[in-house]
C-alpha positions in Angstrom: -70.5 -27.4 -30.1 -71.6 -28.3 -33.7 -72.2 -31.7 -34.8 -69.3 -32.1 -36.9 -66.6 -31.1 -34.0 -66.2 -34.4 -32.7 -65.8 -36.2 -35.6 -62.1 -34.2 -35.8 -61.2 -36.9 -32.5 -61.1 -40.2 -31.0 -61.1 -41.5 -27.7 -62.9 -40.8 -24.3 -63.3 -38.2 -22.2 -61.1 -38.6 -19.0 -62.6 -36.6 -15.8 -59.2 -37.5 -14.0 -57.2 -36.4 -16.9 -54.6 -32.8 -16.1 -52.9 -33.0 -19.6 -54.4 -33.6 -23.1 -52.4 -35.5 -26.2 -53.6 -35.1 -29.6 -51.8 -37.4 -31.7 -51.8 -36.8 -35.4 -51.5 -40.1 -37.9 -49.1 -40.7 -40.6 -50.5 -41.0 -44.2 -53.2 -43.4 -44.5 -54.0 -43.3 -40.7 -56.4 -42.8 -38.4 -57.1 -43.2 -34.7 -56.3 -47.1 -34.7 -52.9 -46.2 -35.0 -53.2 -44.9 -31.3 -55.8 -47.9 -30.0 -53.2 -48.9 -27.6 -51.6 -46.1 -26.0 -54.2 -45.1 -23.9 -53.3 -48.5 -21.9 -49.4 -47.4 -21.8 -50.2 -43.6 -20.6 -50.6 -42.4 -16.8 -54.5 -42.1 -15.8 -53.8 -38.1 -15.9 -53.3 -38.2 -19.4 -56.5 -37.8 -21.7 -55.3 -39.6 -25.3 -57.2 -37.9 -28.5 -56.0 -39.4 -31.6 -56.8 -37.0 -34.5 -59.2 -38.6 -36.8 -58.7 -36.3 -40.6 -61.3 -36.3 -43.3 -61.5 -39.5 -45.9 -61.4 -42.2 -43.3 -63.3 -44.1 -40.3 -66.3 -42.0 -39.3 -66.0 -39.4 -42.0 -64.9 -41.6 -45.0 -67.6 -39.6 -46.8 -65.4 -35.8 -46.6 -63.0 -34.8 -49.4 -58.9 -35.5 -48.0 -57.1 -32.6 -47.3 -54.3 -32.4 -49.9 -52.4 -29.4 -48.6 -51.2 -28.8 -44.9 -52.5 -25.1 -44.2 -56.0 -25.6 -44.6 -56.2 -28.6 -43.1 -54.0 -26.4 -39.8 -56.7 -24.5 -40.2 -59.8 -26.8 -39.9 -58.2 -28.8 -36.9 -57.8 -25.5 -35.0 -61.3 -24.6 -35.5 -62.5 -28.4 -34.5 -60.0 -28.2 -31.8 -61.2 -25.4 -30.0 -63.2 -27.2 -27.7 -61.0 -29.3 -26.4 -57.8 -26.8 -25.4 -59.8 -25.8 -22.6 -56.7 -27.7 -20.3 -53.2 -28.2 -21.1 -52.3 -30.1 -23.7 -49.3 -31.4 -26.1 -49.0 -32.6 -29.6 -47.7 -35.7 -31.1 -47.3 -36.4 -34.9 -45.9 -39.1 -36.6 -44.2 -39.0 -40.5 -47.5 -36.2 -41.8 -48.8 -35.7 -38.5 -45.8 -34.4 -37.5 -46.5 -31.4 -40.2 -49.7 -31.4 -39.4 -49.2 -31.0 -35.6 -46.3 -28.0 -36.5 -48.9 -26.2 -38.8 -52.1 -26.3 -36.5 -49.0 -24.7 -33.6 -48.7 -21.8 -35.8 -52.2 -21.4 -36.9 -52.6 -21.3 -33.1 -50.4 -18.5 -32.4 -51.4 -16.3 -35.1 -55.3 -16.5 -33.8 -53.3 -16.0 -30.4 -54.7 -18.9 -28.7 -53.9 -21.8 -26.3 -50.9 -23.1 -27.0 -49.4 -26.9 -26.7 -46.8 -27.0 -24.0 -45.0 -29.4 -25.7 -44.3 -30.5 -29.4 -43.3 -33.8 -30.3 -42.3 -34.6 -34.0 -41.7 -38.0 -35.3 -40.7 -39.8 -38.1 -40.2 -36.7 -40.0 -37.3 -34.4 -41.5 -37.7 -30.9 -40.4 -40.0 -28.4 -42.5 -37.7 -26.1 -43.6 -35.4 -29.1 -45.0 -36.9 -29.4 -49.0 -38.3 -32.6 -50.2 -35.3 -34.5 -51.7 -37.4 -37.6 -53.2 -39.5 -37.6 -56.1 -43.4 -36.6 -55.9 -44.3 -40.0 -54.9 -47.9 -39.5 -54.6 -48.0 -39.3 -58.2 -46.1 -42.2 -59.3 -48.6 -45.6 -60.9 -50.4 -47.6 -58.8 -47.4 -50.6 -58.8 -44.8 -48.1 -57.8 -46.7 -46.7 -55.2 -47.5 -49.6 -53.5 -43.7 -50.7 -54.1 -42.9 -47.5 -52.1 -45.3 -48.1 -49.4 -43.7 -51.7 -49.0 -40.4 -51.0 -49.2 -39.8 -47.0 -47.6 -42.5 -47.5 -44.9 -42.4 -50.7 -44.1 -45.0 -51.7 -41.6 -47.1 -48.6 -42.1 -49.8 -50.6 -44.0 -49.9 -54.8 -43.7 -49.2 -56.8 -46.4 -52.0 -58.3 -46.5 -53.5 -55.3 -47.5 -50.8 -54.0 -49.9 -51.8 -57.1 -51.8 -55.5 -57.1 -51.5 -56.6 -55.5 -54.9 -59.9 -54.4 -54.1 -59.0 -52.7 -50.6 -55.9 -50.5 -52.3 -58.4 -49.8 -55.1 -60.2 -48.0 -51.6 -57.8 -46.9 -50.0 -55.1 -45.8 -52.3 -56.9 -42.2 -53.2 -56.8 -41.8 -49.7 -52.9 -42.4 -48.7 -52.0 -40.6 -52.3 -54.2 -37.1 -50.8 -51.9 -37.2 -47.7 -48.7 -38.2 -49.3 -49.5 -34.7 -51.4 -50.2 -32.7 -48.0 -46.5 -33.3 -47.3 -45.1 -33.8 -51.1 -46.5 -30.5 -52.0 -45.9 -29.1 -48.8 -43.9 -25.8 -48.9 -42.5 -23.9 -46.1 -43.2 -20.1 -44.9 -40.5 -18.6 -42.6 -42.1 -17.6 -39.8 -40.6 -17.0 -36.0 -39.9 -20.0 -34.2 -42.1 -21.3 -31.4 -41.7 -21.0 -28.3 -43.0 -24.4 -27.0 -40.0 -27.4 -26.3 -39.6 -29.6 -29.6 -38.8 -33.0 -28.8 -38.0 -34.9 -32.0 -37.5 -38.9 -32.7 -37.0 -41.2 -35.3 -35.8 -44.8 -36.0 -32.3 -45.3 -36.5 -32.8 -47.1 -40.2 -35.2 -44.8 -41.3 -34.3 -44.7 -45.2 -36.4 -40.8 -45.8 -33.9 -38.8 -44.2 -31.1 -38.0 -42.7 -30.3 -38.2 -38.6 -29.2 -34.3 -39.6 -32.9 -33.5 -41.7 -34.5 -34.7 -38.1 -32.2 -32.6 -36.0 -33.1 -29.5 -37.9 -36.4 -29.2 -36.4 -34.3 -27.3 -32.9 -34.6 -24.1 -35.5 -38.2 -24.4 -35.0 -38.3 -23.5 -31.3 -36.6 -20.5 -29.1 -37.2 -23.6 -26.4 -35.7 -26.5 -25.3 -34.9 -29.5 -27.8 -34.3 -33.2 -27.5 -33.9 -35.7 -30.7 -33.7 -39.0 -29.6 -33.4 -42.2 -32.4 -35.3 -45.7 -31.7 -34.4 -48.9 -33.2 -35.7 -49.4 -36.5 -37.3 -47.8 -39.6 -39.8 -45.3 -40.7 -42.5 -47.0 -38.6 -40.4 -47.8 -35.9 -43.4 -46.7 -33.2 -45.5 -49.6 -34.6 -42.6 -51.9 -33.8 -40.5 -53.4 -30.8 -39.8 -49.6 -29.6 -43.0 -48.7 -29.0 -43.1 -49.0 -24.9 -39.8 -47.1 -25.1 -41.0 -44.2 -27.3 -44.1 -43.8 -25.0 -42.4 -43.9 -21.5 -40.0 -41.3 -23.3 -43.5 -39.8 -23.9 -44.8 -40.4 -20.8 -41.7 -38.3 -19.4 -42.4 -35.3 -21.6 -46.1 -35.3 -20.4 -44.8 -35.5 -16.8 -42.4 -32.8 -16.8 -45.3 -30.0 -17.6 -48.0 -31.8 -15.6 -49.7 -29.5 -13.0 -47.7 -29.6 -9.3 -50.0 -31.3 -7.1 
Protein backbone atom coordinates (compact mmCIF):
# COMPACT_ATOMS: atom_id res chain seq x y z
CA UNK A 1 0.00 0.00 0.00
CA UNK A 2 1.53 3.46 -0.81
CA UNK A 3 1.81 6.15 1.57
CA UNK A 4 -0.72 8.32 0.33
CA UNK A 5 -3.64 5.54 0.39
CA UNK A 6 -4.73 6.20 3.72
CA UNK A 7 -4.83 9.68 3.69
CA UNK A 8 -8.18 9.05 1.23
CA UNK A 9 -9.99 7.73 4.89
CA UNK A 10 -10.78 8.18 8.42
CA UNK A 11 -11.54 6.03 11.14
CA UNK A 12 -10.23 2.70 12.59
CA UNK A 13 -9.94 -0.47 11.54
CA UNK A 14 -12.60 -2.83 13.03
CA UNK A 15 -11.48 -6.69 13.29
CA UNK A 16 -15.25 -7.52 14.22
CA UNK A 17 -16.54 -5.47 11.43
CA UNK A 18 -18.71 -7.80 8.29
CA UNK A 19 -19.82 -4.56 6.35
CA UNK A 20 -17.81 -1.44 5.39
CA UNK A 21 -19.48 2.32 5.04
CA UNK A 22 -17.69 4.96 3.32
CA UNK A 23 -19.36 8.07 3.87
CA UNK A 24 -18.61 10.93 1.44
CA UNK A 25 -18.97 14.78 2.88
CA UNK A 26 -20.89 17.56 1.63
CA UNK A 27 -18.92 20.67 0.33
CA UNK A 28 -16.64 21.94 2.81
CA UNK A 29 -16.43 18.61 4.74
CA UNK A 30 -14.43 16.28 5.99
CA UNK A 31 -14.47 13.21 8.32
CA UNK A 32 -15.79 15.32 11.42
CA UNK A 33 -18.96 15.37 9.81
CA UNK A 34 -19.07 11.57 10.59
CA UNK A 35 -17.13 11.80 14.32
CA UNK A 36 -20.23 10.50 15.84
CA UNK A 37 -21.72 7.81 13.94
CA UNK A 38 -19.45 5.27 14.64
CA UNK A 39 -21.10 5.36 18.35
CA UNK A 40 -24.82 5.10 16.69
CA UNK A 41 -23.66 2.01 14.28
CA UNK A 42 -23.77 -1.87 15.16
CA UNK A 43 -20.09 -3.18 16.22
CA UNK A 44 -20.28 -5.14 12.69
CA UNK A 45 -20.13 -2.06 10.89
CA UNK A 46 -16.52 -0.62 10.07
CA UNK A 47 -17.34 3.52 9.59
CA UNK A 48 -14.70 5.19 6.95
CA UNK A 49 -15.57 8.75 6.42
CA UNK A 50 -13.93 9.88 3.07
CA UNK A 51 -11.39 12.50 3.80
CA UNK A 52 -10.93 14.50 -0.08
CA UNK A 53 -7.91 16.56 -0.96
CA UNK A 54 -7.73 20.50 0.51
CA UNK A 55 -8.61 19.63 4.03
CA UNK A 56 -7.52 18.01 7.56
CA UNK A 57 -4.47 15.78 6.85
CA UNK A 58 -3.96 16.77 3.24
CA UNK A 59 -4.84 20.56 3.42
CA UNK A 60 -1.67 20.83 1.33
CA UNK A 61 -3.28 18.85 -2.13
CA UNK A 62 -5.05 20.93 -4.89
CA UNK A 63 -9.40 20.38 -4.46
CA UNK A 64 -10.86 18.41 -6.94
CA UNK A 65 -13.09 20.76 -8.93
CA UNK A 66 -14.74 18.21 -11.24
CA UNK A 67 -16.47 14.84 -10.06
CA UNK A 68 -14.90 12.25 -12.61
CA UNK A 69 -11.43 12.54 -11.67
CA UNK A 70 -11.90 12.84 -8.36
CA UNK A 71 -14.31 9.04 -9.03
CA UNK A 72 -11.42 8.18 -10.29
CA UNK A 73 -8.70 8.93 -7.57
CA UNK A 74 -11.09 7.50 -4.67
CA UNK A 75 -11.30 4.25 -6.62
CA UNK A 76 -7.67 3.88 -6.87
CA UNK A 77 -7.17 4.94 -3.03
CA UNK A 78 -10.07 2.73 -2.29
CA UNK A 79 -8.84 -0.42 -3.54
CA UNK A 80 -7.52 -1.58 -0.47
CA UNK A 81 -10.19 -1.34 1.53
CA UNK A 82 -13.17 -3.28 -0.78
CA UNK A 83 -11.56 -6.33 0.24
CA UNK A 84 -15.30 -7.04 2.29
CA UNK A 85 -18.56 -5.81 1.61
CA UNK A 86 -19.31 -2.56 1.68
CA UNK A 87 -21.99 0.37 1.06
CA UNK A 88 -21.79 4.02 0.18
CA UNK A 89 -23.27 6.98 1.86
CA UNK A 90 -23.03 10.64 0.41
CA UNK A 91 -24.51 13.58 1.61
CA UNK A 92 -25.43 16.95 -0.80
CA UNK A 93 -21.65 16.41 -3.09
CA UNK A 94 -20.93 13.19 -1.65
CA UNK A 95 -23.83 11.94 -2.86
CA UNK A 96 -22.25 12.58 -6.50
CA UNK A 97 -19.24 11.65 -5.45
CA UNK A 98 -20.38 8.22 -4.06
CA UNK A 99 -22.68 7.65 -7.65
CA UNK A 100 -19.46 8.51 -9.74
CA UNK A 101 -16.78 6.37 -7.87
CA UNK A 102 -20.11 3.28 -8.38
CA UNK A 103 -19.60 3.66 -12.01
CA UNK A 104 -15.89 4.07 -12.18
CA UNK A 105 -16.13 0.85 -10.26
CA UNK A 106 -18.05 -1.11 -12.77
CA UNK A 107 -16.29 0.03 -15.71
CA UNK A 108 -12.74 -1.29 -14.14
CA UNK A 109 -15.22 -4.33 -13.31
CA UNK A 110 -14.55 -4.34 -9.65
CA UNK A 111 -16.13 -4.83 -6.20
CA UNK A 112 -19.11 -3.34 -6.09
CA UNK A 113 -21.15 -1.47 -3.03
CA UNK A 114 -24.21 -3.47 -2.16
CA UNK A 115 -25.94 -0.68 -1.36
CA UNK A 116 -26.15 3.12 -2.39
CA UNK A 117 -27.42 5.62 -0.29
CA UNK A 118 -27.85 9.33 -1.66
CA UNK A 119 -28.66 12.24 0.44
CA UNK A 120 -29.44 15.69 0.35
CA UNK A 121 -29.19 15.68 -3.31
CA UNK A 122 -31.45 15.95 -6.61
CA UNK A 123 -30.74 13.18 -8.83
CA UNK A 124 -27.79 13.50 -11.56
CA UNK A 125 -29.54 13.38 -14.53
CA UNK A 126 -31.93 16.36 -13.18
CA UNK A 127 -29.79 19.81 -14.56
CA UNK A 128 -28.73 22.35 -12.21
CA UNK A 129 -31.64 24.91 -12.00
CA UNK A 130 -29.74 27.56 -9.69
CA UNK A 131 -27.12 29.85 -10.68
CA UNK A 132 -23.23 28.90 -10.65
CA UNK A 133 -22.98 29.69 -7.07
CA UNK A 134 -19.44 28.97 -6.65
CA UNK A 135 -18.71 31.91 -8.58
CA UNK A 136 -20.79 34.50 -7.04
CA UNK A 137 -18.56 37.43 -4.52
CA UNK A 138 -17.46 36.56 -1.33
CA UNK A 139 -20.77 38.33 0.59
CA UNK A 140 -23.10 36.43 -1.57
CA UNK A 141 -21.53 33.33 -1.08
CA UNK A 142 -21.41 33.31 2.37
CA UNK A 143 -25.17 34.74 2.22
CA UNK A 144 -25.89 31.38 0.35
CA UNK A 145 -24.05 29.17 2.70
CA UNK A 146 -26.25 30.84 5.57
CA UNK A 147 -29.27 30.91 4.20
CA UNK A 148 -29.63 27.48 1.52
CA UNK A 149 -27.50 25.24 3.84
CA UNK A 150 -28.18 26.27 6.94
CA UNK A 151 -26.17 24.52 9.56
CA UNK A 152 -23.64 23.07 7.09
CA UNK A 153 -20.93 25.52 8.38
CA UNK A 154 -21.52 27.44 12.09
CA UNK A 155 -21.94 30.90 12.35
CA UNK A 156 -19.43 31.54 14.04
CA UNK A 157 -17.36 30.67 11.40
CA UNK A 158 -19.44 32.27 8.50
CA UNK A 159 -18.56 35.49 10.42
CA UNK A 160 -14.96 34.92 11.32
CA UNK A 161 -13.06 36.81 8.48
CA UNK A 162 -9.86 35.32 8.67
CA UNK A 163 -11.19 31.54 8.82
CA UNK A 164 -13.58 32.07 5.48
CA UNK A 165 -10.56 33.87 3.94
CA UNK A 166 -9.12 29.87 4.51
CA UNK A 167 -11.65 28.13 3.96
CA UNK A 168 -13.75 29.73 1.31
CA UNK A 169 -11.28 28.46 -1.79
CA UNK A 170 -11.96 25.32 -0.40
CA UNK A 171 -16.05 25.04 -0.27
CA UNK A 172 -16.07 27.26 -3.68
CA UNK A 173 -13.66 23.96 -5.41
CA UNK A 174 -16.46 21.58 -4.35
CA UNK A 175 -19.44 23.70 -4.91
CA UNK A 176 -17.87 23.54 -8.77
CA UNK A 177 -17.45 19.67 -8.58
CA UNK A 178 -21.31 19.62 -8.47
CA UNK A 179 -22.05 23.20 -10.21
CA UNK A 180 -20.05 22.15 -13.17
CA UNK A 181 -21.08 18.75 -12.96
CA UNK A 182 -22.56 17.27 -16.16
CA UNK A 183 -24.15 14.02 -16.63
CA UNK A 184 -23.17 10.96 -19.10
CA UNK A 185 -25.99 8.43 -19.83
CA UNK A 186 -24.71 5.43 -18.89
CA UNK A 187 -26.80 1.97 -17.86
CA UNK A 188 -28.20 2.09 -14.51
CA UNK A 189 -26.68 0.18 -11.54
CA UNK A 190 -27.55 -2.63 -10.39
CA UNK A 191 -27.02 -1.97 -6.60
CA UNK A 192 -30.47 -0.78 -4.41
CA UNK A 193 -30.58 3.16 -4.20
CA UNK A 194 -31.97 4.31 -1.15
CA UNK A 195 -32.40 8.14 -1.32
CA UNK A 196 -33.31 10.81 1.63
CA UNK A 197 -33.72 14.26 2.21
CA UNK A 198 -35.25 16.82 4.59
CA UNK A 199 -38.62 17.79 4.13
CA UNK A 200 -37.77 21.90 3.84
CA UNK A 201 -34.86 21.39 1.89
CA UNK A 202 -35.08 24.75 -0.40
CA UNK A 203 -32.45 23.08 -3.47
CA UNK A 204 -34.86 20.88 -4.92
CA UNK A 205 -37.73 19.33 -5.40
CA UNK A 206 -39.26 16.06 -3.33
CA UNK A 207 -39.59 14.93 -7.37
CA UNK A 208 -35.53 16.03 -8.32
CA UNK A 209 -34.78 13.43 -5.20
CA UNK A 210 -37.12 10.83 -6.40
CA UNK A 211 -35.51 10.73 -9.75
CA UNK A 212 -32.42 8.97 -8.61
CA UNK A 213 -34.91 5.28 -8.88
CA UNK A 214 -33.73 5.78 -12.80
CA UNK A 215 -30.28 5.21 -11.58
CA UNK A 216 -30.76 1.59 -10.50
CA UNK A 217 -32.36 -1.75 -12.23
CA UNK A 218 -32.63 -2.47 -8.17
CA UNK A 219 -34.72 -1.81 -5.47
CA UNK A 220 -35.50 2.03 -4.39
CA UNK A 221 -36.57 3.70 -1.26
CA UNK A 222 -36.74 7.80 -0.81
CA UNK A 223 -37.60 8.57 2.53
CA UNK A 224 -37.88 12.59 3.70
CA UNK A 225 -36.64 13.67 7.44
CA UNK A 226 -37.65 16.74 9.14
CA UNK A 227 -35.83 19.67 8.25
CA UNK A 228 -33.53 21.38 5.68
CA UNK A 229 -30.55 20.81 3.51
CA UNK A 230 -28.52 19.65 6.53
CA UNK A 231 -31.15 17.97 8.20
CA UNK A 232 -28.55 14.91 9.17
CA UNK A 233 -26.71 17.40 11.39
CA UNK A 234 -29.92 18.14 13.11
CA UNK A 235 -32.71 16.54 15.43
CA UNK A 236 -33.12 13.57 12.67
CA UNK A 237 -29.92 12.33 12.87
CA UNK A 238 -30.61 8.98 15.18
CA UNK A 239 -33.57 8.43 12.78
CA UNK A 240 -31.56 8.77 9.55
CA UNK A 241 -28.89 6.29 10.94
CA UNK A 242 -31.22 3.52 12.39
CA UNK A 243 -32.85 3.92 8.86
CA UNK A 244 -29.11 3.38 8.01
CA UNK A 245 -28.47 0.95 10.33
CA UNK A 246 -31.50 -1.13 8.65
CA UNK A 247 -30.06 -0.87 5.17
CA UNK A 248 -26.59 -2.11 6.50
CA UNK A 249 -28.57 -4.96 8.20
CA UNK A 250 -30.54 -6.27 5.43
CA UNK A 251 -27.16 -7.25 3.22
CA UNK A 252 -25.10 -8.25 6.34
CA UNK A 253 -23.61 -11.73 6.00
CA UNK A 254 -26.17 -14.70 7.52
CA UNK A 255 -24.52 -15.89 10.51
Amino acid sequence: MSREMPLCIGGTDNPQAEVRLFCFPAAGGGTLAYRNWSRQLSPYVELRPIRLPGRETRINETCFQEALPAARALASGLSPYLDRPFAFFGHSMGALLAFELARVLRRRRGPMPFSLMVSGRRAPRIPLARDLFHTLPDSSFVDILRTHYAGGTPEAVLQEEQLMALFLPLIRADFAVTDAYAYAPEPPLDCPIHAFGGESEQEFSEADLDAWREETTGSFRLELFPGGHFYLNESSQPALLRRIGEVLETYRSPR
